[in-house]
PyMOL commands that place a pseudoatom at each C-alpha (Angstrom):
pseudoatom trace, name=CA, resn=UNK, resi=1, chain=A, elem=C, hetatm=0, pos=[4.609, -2.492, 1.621]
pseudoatom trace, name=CA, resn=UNK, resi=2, chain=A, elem=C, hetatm=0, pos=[5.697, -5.643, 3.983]
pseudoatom trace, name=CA, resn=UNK, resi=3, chain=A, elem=C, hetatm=0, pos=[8.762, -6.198, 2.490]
pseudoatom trace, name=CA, resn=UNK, resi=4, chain=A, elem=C, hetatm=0, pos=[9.471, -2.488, 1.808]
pseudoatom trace, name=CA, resn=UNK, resi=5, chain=A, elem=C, hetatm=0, pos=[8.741, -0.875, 5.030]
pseudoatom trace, name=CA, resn=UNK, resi=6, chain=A, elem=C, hetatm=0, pos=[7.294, -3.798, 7.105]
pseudoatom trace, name=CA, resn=UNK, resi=7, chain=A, elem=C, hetatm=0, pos=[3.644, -2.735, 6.751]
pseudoatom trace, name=CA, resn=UNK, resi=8, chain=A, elem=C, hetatm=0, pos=[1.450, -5.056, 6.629]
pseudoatom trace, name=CA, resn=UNK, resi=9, chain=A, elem=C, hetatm=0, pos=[-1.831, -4.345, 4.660]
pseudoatom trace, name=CA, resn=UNK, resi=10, chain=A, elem=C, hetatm=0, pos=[-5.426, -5.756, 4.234]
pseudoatom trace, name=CA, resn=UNK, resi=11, chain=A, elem=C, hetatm=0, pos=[-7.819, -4.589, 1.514]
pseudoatom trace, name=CA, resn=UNK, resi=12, chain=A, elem=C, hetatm=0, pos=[-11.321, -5.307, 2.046]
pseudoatom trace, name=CA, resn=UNK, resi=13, chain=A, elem=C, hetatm=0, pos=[-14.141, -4.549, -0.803]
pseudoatom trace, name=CA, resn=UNK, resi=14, chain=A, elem=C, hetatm=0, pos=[-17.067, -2.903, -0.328]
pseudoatom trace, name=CA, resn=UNK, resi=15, chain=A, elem=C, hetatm=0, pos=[-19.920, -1.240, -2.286]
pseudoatom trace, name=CA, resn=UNK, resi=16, chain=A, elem=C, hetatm=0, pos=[-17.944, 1.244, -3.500]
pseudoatom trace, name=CA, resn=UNK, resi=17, chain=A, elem=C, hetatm=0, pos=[-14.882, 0.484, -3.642]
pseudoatom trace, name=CA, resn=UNK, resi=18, chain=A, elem=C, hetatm=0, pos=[-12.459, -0.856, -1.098]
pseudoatom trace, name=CA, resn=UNK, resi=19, chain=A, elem=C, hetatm=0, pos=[-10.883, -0.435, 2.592]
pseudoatom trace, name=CA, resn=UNK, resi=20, chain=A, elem=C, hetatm=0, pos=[-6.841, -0.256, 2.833]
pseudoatom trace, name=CA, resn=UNK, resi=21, chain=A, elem=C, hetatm=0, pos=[-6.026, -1.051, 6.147]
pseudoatom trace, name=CA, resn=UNK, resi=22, chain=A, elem=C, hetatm=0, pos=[-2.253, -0.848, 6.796]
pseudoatom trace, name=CA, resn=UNK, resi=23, chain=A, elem=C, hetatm=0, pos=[-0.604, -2.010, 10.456]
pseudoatom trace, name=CA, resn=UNK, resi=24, chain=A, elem=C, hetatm=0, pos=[2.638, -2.123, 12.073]
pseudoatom trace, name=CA, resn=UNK, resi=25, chain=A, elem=C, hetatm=0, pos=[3.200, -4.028, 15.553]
pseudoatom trace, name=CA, resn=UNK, resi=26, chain=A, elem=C, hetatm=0, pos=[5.685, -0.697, 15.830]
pseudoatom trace, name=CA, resn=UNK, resi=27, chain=A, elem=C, hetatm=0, pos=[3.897, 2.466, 18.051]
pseudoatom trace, name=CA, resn=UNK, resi=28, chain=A, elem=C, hetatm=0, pos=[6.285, 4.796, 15.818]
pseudoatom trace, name=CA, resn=UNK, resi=29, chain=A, elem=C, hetatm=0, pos=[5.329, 3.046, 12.484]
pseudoatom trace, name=CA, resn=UNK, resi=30, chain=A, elem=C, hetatm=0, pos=[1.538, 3.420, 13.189]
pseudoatom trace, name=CA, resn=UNK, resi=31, chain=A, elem=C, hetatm=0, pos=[2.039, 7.194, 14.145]
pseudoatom trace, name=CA, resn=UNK, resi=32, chain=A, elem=C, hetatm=0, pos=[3.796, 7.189, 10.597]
pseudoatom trace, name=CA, resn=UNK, resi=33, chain=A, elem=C, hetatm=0, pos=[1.622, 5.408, 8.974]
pseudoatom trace, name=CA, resn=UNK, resi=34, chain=A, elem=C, hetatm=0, pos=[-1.648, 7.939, 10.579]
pseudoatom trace, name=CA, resn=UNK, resi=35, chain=A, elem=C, hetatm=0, pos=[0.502, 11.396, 9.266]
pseudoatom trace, name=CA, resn=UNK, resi=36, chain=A, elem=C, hetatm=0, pos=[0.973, 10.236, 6.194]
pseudoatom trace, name=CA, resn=UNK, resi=37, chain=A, elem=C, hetatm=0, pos=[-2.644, 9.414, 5.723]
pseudoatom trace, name=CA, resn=UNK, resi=38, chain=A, elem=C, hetatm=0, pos=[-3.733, 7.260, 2.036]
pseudoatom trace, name=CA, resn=UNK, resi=39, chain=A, elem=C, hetatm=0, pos=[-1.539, 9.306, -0.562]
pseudoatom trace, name=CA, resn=UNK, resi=40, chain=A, elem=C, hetatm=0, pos=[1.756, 8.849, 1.066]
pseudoatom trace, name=CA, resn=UNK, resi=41, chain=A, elem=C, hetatm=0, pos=[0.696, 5.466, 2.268]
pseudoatom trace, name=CA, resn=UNK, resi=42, chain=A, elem=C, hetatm=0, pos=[0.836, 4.905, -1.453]
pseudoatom trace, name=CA, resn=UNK, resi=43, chain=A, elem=C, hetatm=0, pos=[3.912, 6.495, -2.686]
pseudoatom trace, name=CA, resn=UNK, resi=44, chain=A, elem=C, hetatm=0, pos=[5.883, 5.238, 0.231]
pseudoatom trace, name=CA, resn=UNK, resi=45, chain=A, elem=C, hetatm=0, pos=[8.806, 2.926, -1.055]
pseudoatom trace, name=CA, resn=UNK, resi=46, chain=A, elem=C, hetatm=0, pos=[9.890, 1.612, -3.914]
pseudoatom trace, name=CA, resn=UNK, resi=47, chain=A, elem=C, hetatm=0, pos=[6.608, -0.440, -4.753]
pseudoatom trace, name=CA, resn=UNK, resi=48, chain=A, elem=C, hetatm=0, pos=[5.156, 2.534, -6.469]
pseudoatom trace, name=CA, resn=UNK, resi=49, chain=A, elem=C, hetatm=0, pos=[6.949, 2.491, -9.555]
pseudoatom trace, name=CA, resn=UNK, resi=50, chain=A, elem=C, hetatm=0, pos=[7.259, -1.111, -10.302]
pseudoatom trace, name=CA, resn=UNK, resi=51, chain=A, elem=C, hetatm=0, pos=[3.498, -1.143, -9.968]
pseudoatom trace, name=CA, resn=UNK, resi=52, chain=A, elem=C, hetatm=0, pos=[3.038, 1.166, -13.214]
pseudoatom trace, name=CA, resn=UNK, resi=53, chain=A, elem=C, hetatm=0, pos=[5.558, 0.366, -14.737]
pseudoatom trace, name=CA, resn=UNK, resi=54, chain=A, elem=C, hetatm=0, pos=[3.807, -3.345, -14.919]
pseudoatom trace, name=CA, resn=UNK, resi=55, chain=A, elem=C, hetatm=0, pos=[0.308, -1.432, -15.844]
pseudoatom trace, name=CA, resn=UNK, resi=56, chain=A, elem=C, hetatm=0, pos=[2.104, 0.409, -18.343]
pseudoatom trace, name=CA, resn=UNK, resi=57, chain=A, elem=C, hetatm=0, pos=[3.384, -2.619, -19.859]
pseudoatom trace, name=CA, resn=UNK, resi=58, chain=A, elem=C, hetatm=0, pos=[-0.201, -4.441, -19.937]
pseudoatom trace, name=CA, resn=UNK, resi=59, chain=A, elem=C, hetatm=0, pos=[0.666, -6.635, -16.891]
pseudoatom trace, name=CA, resn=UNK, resi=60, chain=A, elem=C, hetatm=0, pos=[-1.445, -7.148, -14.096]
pseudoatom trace, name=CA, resn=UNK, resi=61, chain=A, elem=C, hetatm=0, pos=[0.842, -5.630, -11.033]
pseudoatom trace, name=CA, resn=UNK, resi=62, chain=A, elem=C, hetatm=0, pos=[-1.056, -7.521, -8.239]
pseudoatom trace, name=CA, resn=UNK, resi=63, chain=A, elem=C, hetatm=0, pos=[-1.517, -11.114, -10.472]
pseudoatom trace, name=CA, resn=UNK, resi=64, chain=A, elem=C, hetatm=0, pos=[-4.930, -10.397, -10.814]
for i in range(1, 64): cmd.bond("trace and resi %d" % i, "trace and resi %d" % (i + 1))
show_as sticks, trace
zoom trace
């Protein structure tokens, strides 16, 4: 998401399962960022289909 959008993001794990925080120095971004809420978070940009495409393929999309 940074170098699609400029978002920057932080993922934090907890008991049961994780925190996605996503941020933008940008008043407009963050109002953006709030409306579209987890599930267009995700599908925003082009880093949605690379990702499973690399799953589908075996790979490890994050170098995990």
């Amino acid at each position: 998401l940074a170098a699609g959008v400029g978002w920057d993001t932080e993922v934090e794990p907890i008991e049961d399962g994780a925190i996605l925080r996503v941020r933008s120095d940008d008043a407009a971004e963050r109002a953006r960022i709030g409306a579209l809420g987890f599930y267009g978070v995700m599908v925003t940009g082009d880093h949605h289909r690379e990702h499973h495409w690399a799953m589908v393929q075996g790979g490890m999309p994050h170098g995990h």
